[in-house]
N, C-alpha and C positions, 0 to 999 in steps of 0.2 A: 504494500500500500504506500504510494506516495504521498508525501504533504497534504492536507487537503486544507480549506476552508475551517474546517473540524478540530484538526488537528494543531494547527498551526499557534493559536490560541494560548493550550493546553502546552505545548513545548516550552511558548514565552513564563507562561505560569512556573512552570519547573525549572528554568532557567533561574530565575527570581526566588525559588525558594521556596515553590508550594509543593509542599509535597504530597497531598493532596492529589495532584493532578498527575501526579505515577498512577494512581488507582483509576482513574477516567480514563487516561492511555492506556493502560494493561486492560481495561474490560475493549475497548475498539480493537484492539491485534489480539483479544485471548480467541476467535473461533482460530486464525493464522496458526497461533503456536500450539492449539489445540492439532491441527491439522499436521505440523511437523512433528509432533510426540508422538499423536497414531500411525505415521509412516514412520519414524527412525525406531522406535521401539523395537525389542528383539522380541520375536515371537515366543520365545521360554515364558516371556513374562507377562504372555497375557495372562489374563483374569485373575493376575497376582499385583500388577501395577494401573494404577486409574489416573485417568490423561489429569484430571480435577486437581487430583494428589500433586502431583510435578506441578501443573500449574499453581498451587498455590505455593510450595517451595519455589518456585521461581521467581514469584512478587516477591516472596521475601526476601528472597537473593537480591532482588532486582532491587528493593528498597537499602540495602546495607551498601550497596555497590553504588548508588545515587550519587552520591558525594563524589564521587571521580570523575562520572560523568560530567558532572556538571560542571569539574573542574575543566574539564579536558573533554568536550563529545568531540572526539574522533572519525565516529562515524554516525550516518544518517539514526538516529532514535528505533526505529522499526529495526533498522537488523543488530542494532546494540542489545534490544530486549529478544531479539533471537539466539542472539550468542551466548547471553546471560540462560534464556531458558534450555538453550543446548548444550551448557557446562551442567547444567541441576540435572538431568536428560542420562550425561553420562556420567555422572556420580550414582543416579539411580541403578546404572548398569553395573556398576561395580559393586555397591553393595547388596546386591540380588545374584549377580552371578559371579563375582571374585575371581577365582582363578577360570570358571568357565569363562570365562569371555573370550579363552583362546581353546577352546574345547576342538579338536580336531573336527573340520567342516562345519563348525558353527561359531567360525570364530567372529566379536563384534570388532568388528575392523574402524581404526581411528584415523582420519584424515590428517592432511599435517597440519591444520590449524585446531587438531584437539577436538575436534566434533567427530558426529558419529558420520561412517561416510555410508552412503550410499550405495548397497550389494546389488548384483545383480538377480539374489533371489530374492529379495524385500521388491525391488522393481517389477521383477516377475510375476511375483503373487498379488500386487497391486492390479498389476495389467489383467492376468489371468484373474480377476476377482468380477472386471468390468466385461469379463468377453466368456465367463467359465460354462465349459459344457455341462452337461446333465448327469456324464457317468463320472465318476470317480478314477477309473483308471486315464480314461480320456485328457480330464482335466489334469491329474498325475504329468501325463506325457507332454500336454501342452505347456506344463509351466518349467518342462526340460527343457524343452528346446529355447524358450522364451529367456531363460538364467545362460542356454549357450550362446543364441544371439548379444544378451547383452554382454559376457564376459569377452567379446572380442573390440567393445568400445573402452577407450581410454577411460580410468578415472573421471575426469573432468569433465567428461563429457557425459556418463551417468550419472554424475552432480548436476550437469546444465539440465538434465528431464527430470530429474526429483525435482529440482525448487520452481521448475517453471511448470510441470505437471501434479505434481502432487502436494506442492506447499503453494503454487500456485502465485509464485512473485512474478513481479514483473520482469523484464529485461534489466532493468536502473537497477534493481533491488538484487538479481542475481547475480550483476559483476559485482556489487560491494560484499556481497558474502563471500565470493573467488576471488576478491580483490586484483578482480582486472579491468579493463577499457567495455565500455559498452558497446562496443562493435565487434571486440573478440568474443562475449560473451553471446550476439548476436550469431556470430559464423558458428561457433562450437554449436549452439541449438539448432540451425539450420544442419551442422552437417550430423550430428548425432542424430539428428531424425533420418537424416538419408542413409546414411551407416546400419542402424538400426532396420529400417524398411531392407536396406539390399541383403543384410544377413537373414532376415525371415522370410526372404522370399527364396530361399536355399534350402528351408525346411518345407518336408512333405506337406506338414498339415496347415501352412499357412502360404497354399496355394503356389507356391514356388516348384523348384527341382526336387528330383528323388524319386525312387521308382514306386 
């Protein structure tokens, strides 16, 4: 979410020392971080972790950490209170699954900026959720081939389809989380969608080659 009319307000207020107006900002971006806690989350920990739970540890983080900000905002408000709730994100990870987090084939892999990165079977299962067949084996094999198509895009480039598909940022708001130029962040999305498309169209079941 960019600046708006709304927003803009509520920044100057926080600026100045109301702090107050953390809790008016946190409820406008709580469905957002809502949104990237139920995709970064590691599946071990459903129905043992509740997105509520992290969100309210993350206002609190996010209130103890204010002071800095506002000494120093660094970056745009909207993705400071993302980093803030994707540091509370993967503390949750750690103390739920401690040494598992590097459990052989389920390991929760950290990006270099310390967040949780982006697998290609959390991508998968996202995908195969909005498109899932009826049998059980089917869907099984669909969300195979959909973790090998994406295991052959770069990193950064299954970063640029989670935050622009599935946390649903903008362009502006994806390079500051990659902290790169809004025109790289632009190609990387554009070519990880064609990457993406020419590997699954290599797979039998999604209309491509194969006998």
């Amino acid at each position: 979410m960019d600046e708006t009319d709304e927003v803009r307000p509520l920044l100057d207020r926080l600026q100045a020392g109301d702090q107050q107006a953390l809790g008016e900002l946190f409820s406008i971006y709580r469905d957002r971080l809502g949104r990237m806690i139920r995709f970064r989350l590691d599946g071990r920990l459903k129905g043992r972790v509740a997105t509520s739970d992290v969100l309210q540890e993350a206002y609190i983080d996010a209130l103890k950490r204010l002071p800095h900000y506002q000494a120093d905002p660094g970056m745009p408000f909207a993705i400071w209170l993302r980093w803030v709730t994707m540091q509370r994100l993967v503390e949750v990870h750690r103390q739920h699954l401690g040494a598992r987090m590097r459990d052989a084939g389920r390991e929760v892999v950290l990006d270099a900026g310390g967040g949780l990165a982006a697998s290609s079977a959390r991508i998968a299962e996202f995908i195969g959720d909005l498109t899932s067949p009826s049998q059980a084996a089917q869907r099984h094999e669909m969300l195979g081939q959909l973790e090998r198509a994406l295991d052959g895009l770069e990193p950064m480039d299954r970063e640029v389809l989670a935050l622009r598909h599935f946390e649903e940022l903008s362009n502006l708001e994806t390079a500051a989380v990659l902290g790169i130029q809004p025109a790289a962040a632009s190609k990387r999305y554009v070519r990880a969608l064609e990457r993406l498309k020419g590997a699954l169209e290599q797979l039998p079941d999604f209309g491509g080659g194969g006998s």
